[in-house]
C-alpha positions in Angstrom: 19.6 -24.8 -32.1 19.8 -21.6 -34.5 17.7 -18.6 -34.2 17.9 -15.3 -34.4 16.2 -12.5 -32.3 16.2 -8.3 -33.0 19.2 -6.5 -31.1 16.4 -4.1 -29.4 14.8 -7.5 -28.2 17.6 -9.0 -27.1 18.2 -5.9 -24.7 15.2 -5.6 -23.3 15.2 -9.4 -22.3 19.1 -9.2 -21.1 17.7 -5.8 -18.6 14.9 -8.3 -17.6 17.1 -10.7 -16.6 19.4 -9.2 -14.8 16.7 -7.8 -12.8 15.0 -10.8 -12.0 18.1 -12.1 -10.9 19.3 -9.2 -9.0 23.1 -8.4 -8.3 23.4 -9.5 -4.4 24.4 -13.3 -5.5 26.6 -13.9 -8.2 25.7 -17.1 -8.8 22.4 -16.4 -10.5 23.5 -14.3 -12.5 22.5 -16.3 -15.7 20.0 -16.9 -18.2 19.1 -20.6 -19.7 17.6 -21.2 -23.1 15.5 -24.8 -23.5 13.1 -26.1 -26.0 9.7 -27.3 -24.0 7.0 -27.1 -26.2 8.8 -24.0 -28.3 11.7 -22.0 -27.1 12.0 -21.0 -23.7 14.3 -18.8 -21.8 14.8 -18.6 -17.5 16.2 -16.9 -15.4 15.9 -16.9 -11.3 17.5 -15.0 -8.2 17.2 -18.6 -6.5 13.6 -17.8 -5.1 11.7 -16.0 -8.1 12.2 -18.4 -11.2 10.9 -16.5 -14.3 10.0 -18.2 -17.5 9.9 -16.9 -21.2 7.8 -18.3 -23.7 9.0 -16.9 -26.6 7.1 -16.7 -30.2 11.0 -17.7 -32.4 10.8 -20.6 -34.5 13.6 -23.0 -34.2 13.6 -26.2 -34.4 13.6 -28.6 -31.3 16.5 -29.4 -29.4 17.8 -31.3 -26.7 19.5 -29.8 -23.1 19.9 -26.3 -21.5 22.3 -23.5 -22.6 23.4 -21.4 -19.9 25.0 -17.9 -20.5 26.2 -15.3 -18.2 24.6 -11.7 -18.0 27.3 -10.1 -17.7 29.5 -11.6 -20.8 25.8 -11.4 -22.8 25.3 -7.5 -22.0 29.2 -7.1 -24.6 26.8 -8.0 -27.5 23.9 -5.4 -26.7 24.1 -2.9 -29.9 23.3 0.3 -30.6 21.3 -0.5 -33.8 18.0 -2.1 -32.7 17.7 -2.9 -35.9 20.3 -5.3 -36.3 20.1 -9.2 -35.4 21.6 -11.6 -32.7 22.4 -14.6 -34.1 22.3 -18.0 -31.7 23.7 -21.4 -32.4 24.9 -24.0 -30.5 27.0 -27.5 -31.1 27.1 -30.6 -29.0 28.6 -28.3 -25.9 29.6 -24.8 -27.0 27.0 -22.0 -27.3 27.4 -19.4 -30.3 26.2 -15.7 -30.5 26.9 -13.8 -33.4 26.3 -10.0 -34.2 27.6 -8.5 -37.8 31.0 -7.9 -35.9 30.8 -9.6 -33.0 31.1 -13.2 -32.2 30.5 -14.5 -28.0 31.2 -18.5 -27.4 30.7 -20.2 -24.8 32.5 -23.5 -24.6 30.6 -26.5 -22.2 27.5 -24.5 -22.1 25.0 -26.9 -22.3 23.8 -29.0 -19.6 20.9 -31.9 -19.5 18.3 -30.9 -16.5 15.5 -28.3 -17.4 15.1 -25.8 -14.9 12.4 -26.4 -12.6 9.7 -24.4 -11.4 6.0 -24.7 -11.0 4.1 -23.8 -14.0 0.7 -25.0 -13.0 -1.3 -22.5 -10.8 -5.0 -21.6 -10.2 -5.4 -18.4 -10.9 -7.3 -16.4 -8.6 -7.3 -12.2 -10.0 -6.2 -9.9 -12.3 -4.7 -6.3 -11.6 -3.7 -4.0 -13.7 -0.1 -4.3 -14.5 1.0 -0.8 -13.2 -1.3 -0.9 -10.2 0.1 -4.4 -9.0 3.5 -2.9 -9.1 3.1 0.3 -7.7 1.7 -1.3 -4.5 4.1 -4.0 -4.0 6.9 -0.9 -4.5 5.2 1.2 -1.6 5.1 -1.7 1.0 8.4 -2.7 0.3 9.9 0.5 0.8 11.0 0.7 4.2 11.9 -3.1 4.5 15.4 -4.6 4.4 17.0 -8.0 3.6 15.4 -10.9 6.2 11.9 -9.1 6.3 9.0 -10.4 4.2 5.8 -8.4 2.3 2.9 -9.9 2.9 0.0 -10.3 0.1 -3.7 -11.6 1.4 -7.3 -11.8 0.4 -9.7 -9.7 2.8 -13.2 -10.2 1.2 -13.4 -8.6 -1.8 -10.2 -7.4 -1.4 -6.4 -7.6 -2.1 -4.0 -6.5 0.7 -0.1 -5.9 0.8 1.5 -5.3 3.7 4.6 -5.2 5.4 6.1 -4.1 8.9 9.4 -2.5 9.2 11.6 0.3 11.0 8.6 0.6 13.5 6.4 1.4 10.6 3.0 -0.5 9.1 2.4 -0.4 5.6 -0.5 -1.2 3.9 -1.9 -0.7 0.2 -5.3 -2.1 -1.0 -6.4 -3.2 -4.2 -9.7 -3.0 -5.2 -10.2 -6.6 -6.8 -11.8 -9.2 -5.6 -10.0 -12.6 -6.0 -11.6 -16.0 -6.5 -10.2 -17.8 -3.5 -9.1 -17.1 -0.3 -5.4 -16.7 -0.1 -2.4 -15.6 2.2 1.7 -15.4 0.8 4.9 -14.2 3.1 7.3 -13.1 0.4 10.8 -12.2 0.8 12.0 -8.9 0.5 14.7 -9.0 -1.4 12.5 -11.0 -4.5 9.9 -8.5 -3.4 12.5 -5.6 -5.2 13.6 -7.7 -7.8 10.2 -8.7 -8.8 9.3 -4.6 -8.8 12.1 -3.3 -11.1 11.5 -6.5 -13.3 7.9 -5.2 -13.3 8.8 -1.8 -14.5 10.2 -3.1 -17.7 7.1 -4.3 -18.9 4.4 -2.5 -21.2 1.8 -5.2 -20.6 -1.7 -3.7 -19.0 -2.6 -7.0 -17.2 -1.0 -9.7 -14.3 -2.9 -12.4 -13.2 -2.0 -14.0 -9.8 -2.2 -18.1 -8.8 -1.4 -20.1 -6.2 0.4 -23.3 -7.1 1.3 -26.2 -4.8 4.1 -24.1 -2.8 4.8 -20.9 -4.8 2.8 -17.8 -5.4 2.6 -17.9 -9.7 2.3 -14.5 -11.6 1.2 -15.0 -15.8 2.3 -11.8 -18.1 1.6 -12.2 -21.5 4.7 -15.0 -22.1 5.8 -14.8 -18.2 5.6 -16.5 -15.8 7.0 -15.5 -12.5 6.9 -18.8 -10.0 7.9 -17.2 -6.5 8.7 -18.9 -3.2 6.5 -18.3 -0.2 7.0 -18.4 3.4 5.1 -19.4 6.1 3.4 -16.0 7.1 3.8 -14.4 10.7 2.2 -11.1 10.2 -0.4 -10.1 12.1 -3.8 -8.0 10.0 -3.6 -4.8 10.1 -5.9 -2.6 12.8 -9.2 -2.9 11.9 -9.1 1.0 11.8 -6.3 0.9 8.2 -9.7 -0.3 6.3 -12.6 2.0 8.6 -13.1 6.0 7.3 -10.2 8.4 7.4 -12.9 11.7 7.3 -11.8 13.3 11.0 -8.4 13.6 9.4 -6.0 16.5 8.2 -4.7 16.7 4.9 -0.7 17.9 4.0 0.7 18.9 0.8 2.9 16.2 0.1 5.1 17.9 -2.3 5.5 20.1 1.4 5.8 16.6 3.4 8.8 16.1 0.9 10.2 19.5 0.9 11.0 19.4 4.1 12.0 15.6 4.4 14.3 16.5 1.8 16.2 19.2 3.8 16.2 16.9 7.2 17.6 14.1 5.4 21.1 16.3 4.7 22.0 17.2 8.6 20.7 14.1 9.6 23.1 10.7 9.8 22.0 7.3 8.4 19.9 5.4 11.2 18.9 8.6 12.9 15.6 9.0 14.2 13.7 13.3 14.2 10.4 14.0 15.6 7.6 14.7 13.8 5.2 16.7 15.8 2.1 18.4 15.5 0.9 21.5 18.5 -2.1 22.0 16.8 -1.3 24.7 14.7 1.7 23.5 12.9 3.1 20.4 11.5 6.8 20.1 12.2 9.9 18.0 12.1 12.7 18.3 14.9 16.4 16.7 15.1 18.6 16.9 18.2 21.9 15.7 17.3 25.5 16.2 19.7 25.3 20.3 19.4 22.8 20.5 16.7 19.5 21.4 16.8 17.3 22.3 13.4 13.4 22.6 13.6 11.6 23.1 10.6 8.1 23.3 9.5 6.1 21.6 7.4 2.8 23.6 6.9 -0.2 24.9 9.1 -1.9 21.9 10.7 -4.8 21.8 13.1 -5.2 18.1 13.4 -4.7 16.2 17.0 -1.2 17.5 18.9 0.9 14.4 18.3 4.6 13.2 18.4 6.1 10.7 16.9 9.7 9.4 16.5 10.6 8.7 12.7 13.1 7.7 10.2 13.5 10.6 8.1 15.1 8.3 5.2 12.3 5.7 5.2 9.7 8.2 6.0 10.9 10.0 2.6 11.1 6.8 0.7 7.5 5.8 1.9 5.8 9.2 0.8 7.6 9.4 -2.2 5.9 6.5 -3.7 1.8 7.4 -2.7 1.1 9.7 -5.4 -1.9 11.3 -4.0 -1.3 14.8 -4.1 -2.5 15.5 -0.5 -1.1 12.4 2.6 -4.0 12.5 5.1 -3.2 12.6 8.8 -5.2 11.0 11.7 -4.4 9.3 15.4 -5.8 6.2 15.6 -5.4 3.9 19.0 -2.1 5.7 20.0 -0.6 5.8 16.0 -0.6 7.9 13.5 -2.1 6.4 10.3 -0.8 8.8 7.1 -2.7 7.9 3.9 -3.2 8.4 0.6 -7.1 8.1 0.1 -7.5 7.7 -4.1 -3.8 5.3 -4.2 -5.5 3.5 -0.7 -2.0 3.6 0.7 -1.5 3.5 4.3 1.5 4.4 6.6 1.3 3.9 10.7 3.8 4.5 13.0 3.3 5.3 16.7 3.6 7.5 18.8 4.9 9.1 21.5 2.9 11.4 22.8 
């Protein structure tokens, strides 16, 4: 094996990888180069397995050369100009810069990672779009929960259920089969800042035998599924939002962002509405802060929130106004052009 690769592409593929395999086990902390059918590079966080097709010429060779992210990141340069140089022996694994030089010693190994790589491909998002939902519903979930992705007619739907909240985002593309995928949560984040390193315009999604298949230009994500035990949303997170009140969200923020200081980590406020003003209230040992959000002359509500979730959530719909409505004893806020959806219940 000898090839060489540009210093500003061999960044941009170490970041990749390091974010594909994430930094909560060790152990995958790796990326493998092969020869199948041209050269190849993997990486995986045990669960998403992610393979490179790249376009370097070199010349066939036999086994798998494994190299550590952290010992590859010593060689990233300054100069994108400048070249990476890789070579390997019968064991040892090279990588040369014009001052540098990283070995490896009993680097190479015989078994070619494996991964499905045959899927039917069933839609195609825009890159960006994809991304930014799967982002939102993930965004109040922690390690053990799942994000579920499903067909609805002529639909795509992500959603997830967390921290007593429902969320929901909707894209408008109709896939080619009908199709349901519990995916973990901490892949889910991995797969969304690996996402964010990529200029591409389009993803298109497959199911394989067992795993959920994403193609990207020369990608291809090949992530595990679980069995899914989420129930649909309410049929009232696809019906019209039109009896609704709209709020600023740059306000919704605003003041999210001063609750969020005098409150602790875990600590629920109340967001309530009296009719005439939206507010958020926190009742903590001998404190007591109230502050408002805006005029509002929607339904009188309460309802008991994480202020730290709730700020993550709204963050990430972009819509400049978050629409408020009661619906069956929850409050459903949504972003009507990103076709985000938040529900919590209520109280009162």
């Amino acid at each position: 094996m000898d090839f060489k690769i540009s210093a500003s592409d061999y960044a941009k593929l170490i970041d990749l990888f390091g974010r594909v395999s994430g930094t909560l086990e060790p152990s995958y902390r790796y990326f493998q180069i092969y020869y199948k059918r041209g050269l190849k590079f993997f990486a995986s966080d045990g669960c998403m397995k992610l393979e490179f097709s790249s376009g370097v010429a070199t010349s066939p060779f036999n086994g798998v050369y494994t190299v550590p992210i952290d010992y590859a990141r010593a060689l990233k340069s300054s100069d994108p100009t400048s070249l990476i140089c890789f070579s390997a022996g019968e064991e040892d694994l090279e990588l040369r810069t014009a001052s540098e030089t990283l070995t490896l010693q009993k680097a190479r190994s015989s078994t070619l990672p494996a991964m499905e790589r045959k899927f039917e491909f069933f839609s195609r998002f825009p890159l960006k779009e994809f991304s930014s939902s799967l982002n939102f519903v993930s965004s109040a979930s922690v390690e053990g929960e799942t994000v579920e992705i499903f067909s609805k007619k002529n639909e795509t739907v992500l959603a997830s259920s967390a921290n007593r909240m429902v969320l929901v985002s909707v894209l408008e593309y109709e896939p080619k089969t009908e199709f349901r995928y519990s995916l973990q949560y901490v892949t889910v984040r991995h797969l969304v800042k690996a996402l964010e390193l990529l200029t591409s315009e389009e993803l298109y999604a497959g199911t394989g035998i067992s795993e959920l298949g994403l193609k990207i230009g020369p990608l291809l994500f090949s992530i595990c599924t679980d069995e899914a035990d989420f129930s649909e949303p309410p049929s009232f997170f696809f019906g019209d939002t039109d009896d609704g009140n709209d709020v600023q969200r740059k306000a919704f923020l605003s003041a999210l962002r001063k609750i969020t200081r005098l409150s602790k980590h875990g600590f629920s406020v109340l967001m309530i509405s009296d009719k005439s003003k939206l507010k958020f209230f926190l009742k903590a040992g001998a404190l007591r802060y109230e502050c408002e959000v805006c005029d509002f002359v929607g339904d009188e509500f309460v309802a008991q929130v994480d202020p730290r979730k709730l700020q993550s959530v709204i963050s990430r719909i972009k819509d400049s106004k978050i629409r408020l409505v009661t619906r069956k004893g929850n409050l459903l806020m949504v972003g009507r052009k990103s076709k985000m959806y938040l529900m919590v219940p209520l109280i009162k």
